[in-house]
C-alpha positions as CSV (number, residue, x, y, z in Angstrom):
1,X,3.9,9.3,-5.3
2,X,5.8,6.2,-4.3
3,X,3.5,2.8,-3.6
4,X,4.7,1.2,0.1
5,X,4.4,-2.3,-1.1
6,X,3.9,-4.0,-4.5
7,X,0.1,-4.7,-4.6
8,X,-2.1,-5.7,-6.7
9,X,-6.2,-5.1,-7.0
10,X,-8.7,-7.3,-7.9
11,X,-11.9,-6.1,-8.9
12,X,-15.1,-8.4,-8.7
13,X,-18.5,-7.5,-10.3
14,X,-21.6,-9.1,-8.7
15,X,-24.7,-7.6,-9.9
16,X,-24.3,-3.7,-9.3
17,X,-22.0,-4.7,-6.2
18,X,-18.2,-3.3,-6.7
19,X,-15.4,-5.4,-4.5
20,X,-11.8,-4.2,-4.6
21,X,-9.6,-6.9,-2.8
22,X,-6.2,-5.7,-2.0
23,X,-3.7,-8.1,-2.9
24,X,0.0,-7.4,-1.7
25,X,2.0,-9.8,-3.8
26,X,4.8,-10.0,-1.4
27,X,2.9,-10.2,1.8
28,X,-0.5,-11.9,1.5
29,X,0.6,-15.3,2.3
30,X,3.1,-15.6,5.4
31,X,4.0,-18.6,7.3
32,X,4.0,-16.1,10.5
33,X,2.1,-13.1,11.9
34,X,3.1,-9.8,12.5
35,X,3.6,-8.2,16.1
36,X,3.2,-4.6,15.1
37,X,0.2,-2.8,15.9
38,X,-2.1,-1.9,12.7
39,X,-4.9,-0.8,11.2
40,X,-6.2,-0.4,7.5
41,X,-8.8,1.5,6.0
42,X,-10.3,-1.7,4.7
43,X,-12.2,-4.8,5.9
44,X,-9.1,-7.1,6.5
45,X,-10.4,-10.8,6.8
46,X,-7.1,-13.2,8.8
47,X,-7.6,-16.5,8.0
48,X,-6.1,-19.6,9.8
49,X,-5.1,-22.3,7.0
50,X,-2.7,-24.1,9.3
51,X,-1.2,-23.5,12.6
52,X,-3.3,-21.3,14.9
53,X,-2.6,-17.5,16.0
54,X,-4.0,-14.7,18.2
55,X,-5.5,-11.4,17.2
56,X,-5.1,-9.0,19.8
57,X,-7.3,-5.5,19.4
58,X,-7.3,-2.2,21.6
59,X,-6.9,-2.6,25.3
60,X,-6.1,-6.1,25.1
61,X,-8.9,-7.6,23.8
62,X,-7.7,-11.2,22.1
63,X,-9.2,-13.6,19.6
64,X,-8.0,-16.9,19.3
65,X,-7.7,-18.6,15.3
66,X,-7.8,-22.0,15.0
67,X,-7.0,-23.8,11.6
68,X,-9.7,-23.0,9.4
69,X,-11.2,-20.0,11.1
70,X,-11.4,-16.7,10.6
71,X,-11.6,-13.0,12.1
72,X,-13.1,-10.2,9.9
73,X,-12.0,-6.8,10.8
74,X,-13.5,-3.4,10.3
75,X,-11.8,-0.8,8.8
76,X,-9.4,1.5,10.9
77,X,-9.3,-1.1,13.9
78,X,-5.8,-1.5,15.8
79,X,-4.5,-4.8,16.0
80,X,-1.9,-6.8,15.6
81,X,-1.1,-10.8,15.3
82,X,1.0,-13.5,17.7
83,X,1.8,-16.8,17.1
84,X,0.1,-19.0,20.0
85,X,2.1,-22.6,20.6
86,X,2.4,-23.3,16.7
87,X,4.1,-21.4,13.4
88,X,0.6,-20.4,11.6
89,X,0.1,-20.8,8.2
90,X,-2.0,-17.1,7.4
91,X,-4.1,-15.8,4.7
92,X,-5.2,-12.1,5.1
93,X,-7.5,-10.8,2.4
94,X,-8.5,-7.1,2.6
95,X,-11.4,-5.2,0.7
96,X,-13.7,-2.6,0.2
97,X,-16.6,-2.1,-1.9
98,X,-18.9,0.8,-3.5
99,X,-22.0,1.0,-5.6
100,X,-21.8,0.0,-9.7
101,X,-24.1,-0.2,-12.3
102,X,-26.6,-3.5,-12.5
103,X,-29.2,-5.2,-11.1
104,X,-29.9,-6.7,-8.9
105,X,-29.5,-4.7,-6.6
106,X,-27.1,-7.0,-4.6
107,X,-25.0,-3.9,-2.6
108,X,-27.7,-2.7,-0.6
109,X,-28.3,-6.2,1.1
110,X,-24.1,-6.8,1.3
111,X,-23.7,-3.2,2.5
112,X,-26.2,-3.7,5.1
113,X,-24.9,-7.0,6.1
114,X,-21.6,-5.5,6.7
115,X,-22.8,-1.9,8.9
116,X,-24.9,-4.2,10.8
117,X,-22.6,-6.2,12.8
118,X,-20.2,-6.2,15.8
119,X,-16.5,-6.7,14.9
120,X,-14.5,-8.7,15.1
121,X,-16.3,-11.2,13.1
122,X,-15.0,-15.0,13.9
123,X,-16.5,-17.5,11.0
124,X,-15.3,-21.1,12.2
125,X,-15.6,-24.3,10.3
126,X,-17.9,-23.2,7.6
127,X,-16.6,-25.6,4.7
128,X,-17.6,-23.8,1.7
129,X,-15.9,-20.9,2.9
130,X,-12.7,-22.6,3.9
131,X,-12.5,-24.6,1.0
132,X,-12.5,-21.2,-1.3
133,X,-9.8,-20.0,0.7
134,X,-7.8,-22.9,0.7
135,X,-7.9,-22.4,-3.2
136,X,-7.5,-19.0,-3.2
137,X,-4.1,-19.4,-1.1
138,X,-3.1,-22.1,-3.5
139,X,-3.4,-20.2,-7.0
140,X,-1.3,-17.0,-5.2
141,X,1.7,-18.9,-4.9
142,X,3.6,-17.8,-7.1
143,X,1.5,-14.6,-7.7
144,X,-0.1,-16.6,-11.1
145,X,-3.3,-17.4,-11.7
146,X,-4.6,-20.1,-13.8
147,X,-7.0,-17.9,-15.8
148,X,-8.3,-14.1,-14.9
149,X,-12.1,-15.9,-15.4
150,X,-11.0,-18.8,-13.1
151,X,-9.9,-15.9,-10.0
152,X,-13.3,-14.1,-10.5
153,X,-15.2,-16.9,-9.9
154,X,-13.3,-18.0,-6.9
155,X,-13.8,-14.4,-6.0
156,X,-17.5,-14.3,-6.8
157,X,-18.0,-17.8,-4.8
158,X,-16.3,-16.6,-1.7
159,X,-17.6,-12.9,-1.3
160,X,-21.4,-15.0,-1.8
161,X,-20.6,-17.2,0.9
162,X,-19.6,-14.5,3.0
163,X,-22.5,-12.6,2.8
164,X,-24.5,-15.5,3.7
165,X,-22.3,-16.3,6.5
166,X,-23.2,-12.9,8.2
167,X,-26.6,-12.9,7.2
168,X,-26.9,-16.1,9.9
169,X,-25.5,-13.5,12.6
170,X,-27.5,-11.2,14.8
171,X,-27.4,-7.7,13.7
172,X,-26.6,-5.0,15.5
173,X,-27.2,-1.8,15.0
174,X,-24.1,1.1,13.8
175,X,-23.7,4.7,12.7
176,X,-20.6,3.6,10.2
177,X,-21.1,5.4,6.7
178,X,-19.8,3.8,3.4
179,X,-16.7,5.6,2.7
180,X,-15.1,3.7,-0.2
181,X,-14.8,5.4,-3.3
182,X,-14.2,3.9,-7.0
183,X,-11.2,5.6,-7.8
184,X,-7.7,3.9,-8.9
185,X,-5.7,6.7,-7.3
186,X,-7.7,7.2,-4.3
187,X,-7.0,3.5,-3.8
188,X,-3.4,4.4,-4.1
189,X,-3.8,7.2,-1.8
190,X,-5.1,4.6,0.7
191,X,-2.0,2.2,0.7
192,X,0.0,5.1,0.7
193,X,-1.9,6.7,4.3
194,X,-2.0,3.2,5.4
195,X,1.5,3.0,5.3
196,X,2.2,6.5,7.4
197,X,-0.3,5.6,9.9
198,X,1.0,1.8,10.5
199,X,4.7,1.8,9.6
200,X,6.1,5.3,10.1
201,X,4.5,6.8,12.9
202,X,7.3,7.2,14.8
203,X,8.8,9.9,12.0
204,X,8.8,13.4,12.5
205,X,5.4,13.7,10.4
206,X,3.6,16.3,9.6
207,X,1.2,17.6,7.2
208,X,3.4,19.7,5.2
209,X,6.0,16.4,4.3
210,X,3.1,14.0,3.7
211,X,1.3,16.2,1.3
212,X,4.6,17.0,-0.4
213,X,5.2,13.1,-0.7
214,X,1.4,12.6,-2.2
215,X,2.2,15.6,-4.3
216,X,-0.9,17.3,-2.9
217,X,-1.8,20.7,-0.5
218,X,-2.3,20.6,3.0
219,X,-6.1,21.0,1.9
220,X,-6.2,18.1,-0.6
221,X,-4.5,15.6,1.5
222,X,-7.2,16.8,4.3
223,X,-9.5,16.2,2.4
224,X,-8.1,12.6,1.5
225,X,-8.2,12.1,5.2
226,X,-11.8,12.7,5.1
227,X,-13.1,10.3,2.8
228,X,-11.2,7.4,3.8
229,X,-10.9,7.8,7.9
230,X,-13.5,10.3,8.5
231,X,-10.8,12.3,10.6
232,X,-7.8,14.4,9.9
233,X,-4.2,14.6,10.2
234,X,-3.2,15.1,13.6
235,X,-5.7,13.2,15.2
236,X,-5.0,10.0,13.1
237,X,-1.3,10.7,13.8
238,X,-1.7,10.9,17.7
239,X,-3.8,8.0,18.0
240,X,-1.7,5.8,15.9
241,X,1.2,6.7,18.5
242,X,-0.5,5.9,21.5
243,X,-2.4,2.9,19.9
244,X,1.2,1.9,19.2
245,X,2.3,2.9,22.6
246,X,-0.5,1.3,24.7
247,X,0.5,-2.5,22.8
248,X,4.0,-1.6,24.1
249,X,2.8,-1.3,28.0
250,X,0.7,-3.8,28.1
251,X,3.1,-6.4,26.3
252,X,6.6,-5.6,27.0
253,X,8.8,-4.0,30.5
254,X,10.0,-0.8,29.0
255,X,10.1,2.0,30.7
256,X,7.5,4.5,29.8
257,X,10.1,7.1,28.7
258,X,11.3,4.1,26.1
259,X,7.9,3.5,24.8
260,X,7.1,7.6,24.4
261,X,10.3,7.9,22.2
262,X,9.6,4.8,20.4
263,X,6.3,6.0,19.1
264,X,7.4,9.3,18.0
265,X,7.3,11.7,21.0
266,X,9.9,14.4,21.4
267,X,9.1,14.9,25.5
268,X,7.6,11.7,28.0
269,X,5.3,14.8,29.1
270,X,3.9,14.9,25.8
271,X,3.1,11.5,26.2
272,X,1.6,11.5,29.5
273,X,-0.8,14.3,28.4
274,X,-2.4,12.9,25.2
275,X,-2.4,9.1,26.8
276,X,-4.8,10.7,29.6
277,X,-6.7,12.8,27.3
278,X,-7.1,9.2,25.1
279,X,-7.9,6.8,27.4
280,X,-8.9,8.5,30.8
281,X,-6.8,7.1,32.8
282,X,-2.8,7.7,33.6
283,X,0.2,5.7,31.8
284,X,0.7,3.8,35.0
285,X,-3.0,3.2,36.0
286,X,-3.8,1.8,32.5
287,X,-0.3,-0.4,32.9
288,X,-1.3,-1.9,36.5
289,X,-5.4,-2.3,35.2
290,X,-4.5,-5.2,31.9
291,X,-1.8,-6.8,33.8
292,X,-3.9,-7.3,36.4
293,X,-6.4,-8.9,34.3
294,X,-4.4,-10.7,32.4
């Protein structure tokens, strides 16, 4: 199975608490953002180190990053990054995390930390934090690290402080399971879906060429599906297109017929249909409501 991007991941122990950070070697550090719509089926954490940006989410929704602030965001939520007035200087971190062996027991408290809040998460000005990040950033360049014991401590500091940073916010209540799974080629599994359902939606996909690509069955790779988005094929497929092709509408003047093609759709009817059945509301309804509010 071939990897999308050259990553790397780093594993830090805390107690029986398991983090995975997803490292992409090429990638992680970027001195500008991304316009594509995405999502991942991590907790992606953006970081402003210089510069300032926008995260835009689903229908619009925008959060503004200042230099040293951040936005945590849940797994398998759209969004995409704009520059504002400056060229941003960006960090973006992504994780997940299961169960080990150990005590305490120090999951339970950052698993409950984590299903317990509204996202997107915006930490600003928290000094500790920033100053981990800024060291963090410092030691990738180059993709070298000083010493393997030197990164896990960094790592250990920073995943503390960011469990005490949500512990200081309200909770609110969620039905979001822990899906993440301690498996090296489920994690590759991952990159590899996260790469189909970001980068290549527009292809003529369909279950029978992924699962050949992931050298799998069409009931393995559902399965696959199931543990890490909780959905299956077709439905992560259409909503990736339309997620894709509602950014389009709302940020650019092409023609609907453009967009529909440009997202994978052989017919503008097709299009039409699902975007209703998705969002309620006709192509040109949902056009003329965000423009108007914006």
């Amino acid at each position: 199975m071939k990897q999308p991007y050259d990553t790397t991941v780093f594993l830090t122990e805390i107690g029986d608490l398991r983090i995975e950070t997803v490292i992409s070697l090429e990638g992680l550090i970027g001195g500008d953002v991304s316009n594509s719509v995405h999502a991942h089926a991590y907790y992606e954490l953006l970081v402003a180190l210089e510069g300032d940006f926008l995260v835009e989410l689903a229908e619009g929704e925008q959060v503004v990053l200042t230099k040293d602030s951040a936005c945590l965001i849940s797994p398998d939520t759209y969004h995409c990054t704009r520059r504002n007035q400056t060229i941003p200087r960006v960090l973006g971190i992504r994780f997940y995390y299961y169960r080990g062996e150990g005590t305490p027991s120090i999951y339970e408290s950052f698993d409950r930390e984590l299903q317990r809040k509204c996202f997107p998460r915006v930490f600003r000005e928290e000094c500790e934090l920033f100053s981990l990040l800024h060291q963090l950033a410092e030691d990738f360049k180059g993709n070298d690290f000083a010493s393997e014991l030197y990164a896990q401590t960094l790592f250990t500091q920073f995943y503390l402080c960011m469990a005490r940073l949500l512990i200081r916010t309200n909770p609110v209540k969620t039905q979001n399971g822990d899906r993440f799974f301690n498996d090296n080629e489920q994690n590759r599994r991952r990159l590899f879906l996260e790469d189909v359902f970001c980068n290549r939606y527009a292809e003529p996909l369909s279950e029978e060429s992924i699962s050949k690509e992931m050298n799998l069955s069409k009931r393995q790779l559902n399965r696959v599906l199931q543990e890490v988005y909780g959905k299956g094929f077709r439905q992560l497929l259409v909503e990736s297109r339309l997620h894709h092709g509602a950014q389009l509408l709302l940020t650019t003047d092409r023609s609907v017929e453009e967009i529909a093609y440009s997202v994978g759709y052989s017919s503008v009817s097709g299009f039409y249909s699902a975007f209703r059945q998705q969002y309620g509301v006709s192509v040109g309804r949902y056009r003329r409501q965000w423009a108007a509010k914006k």
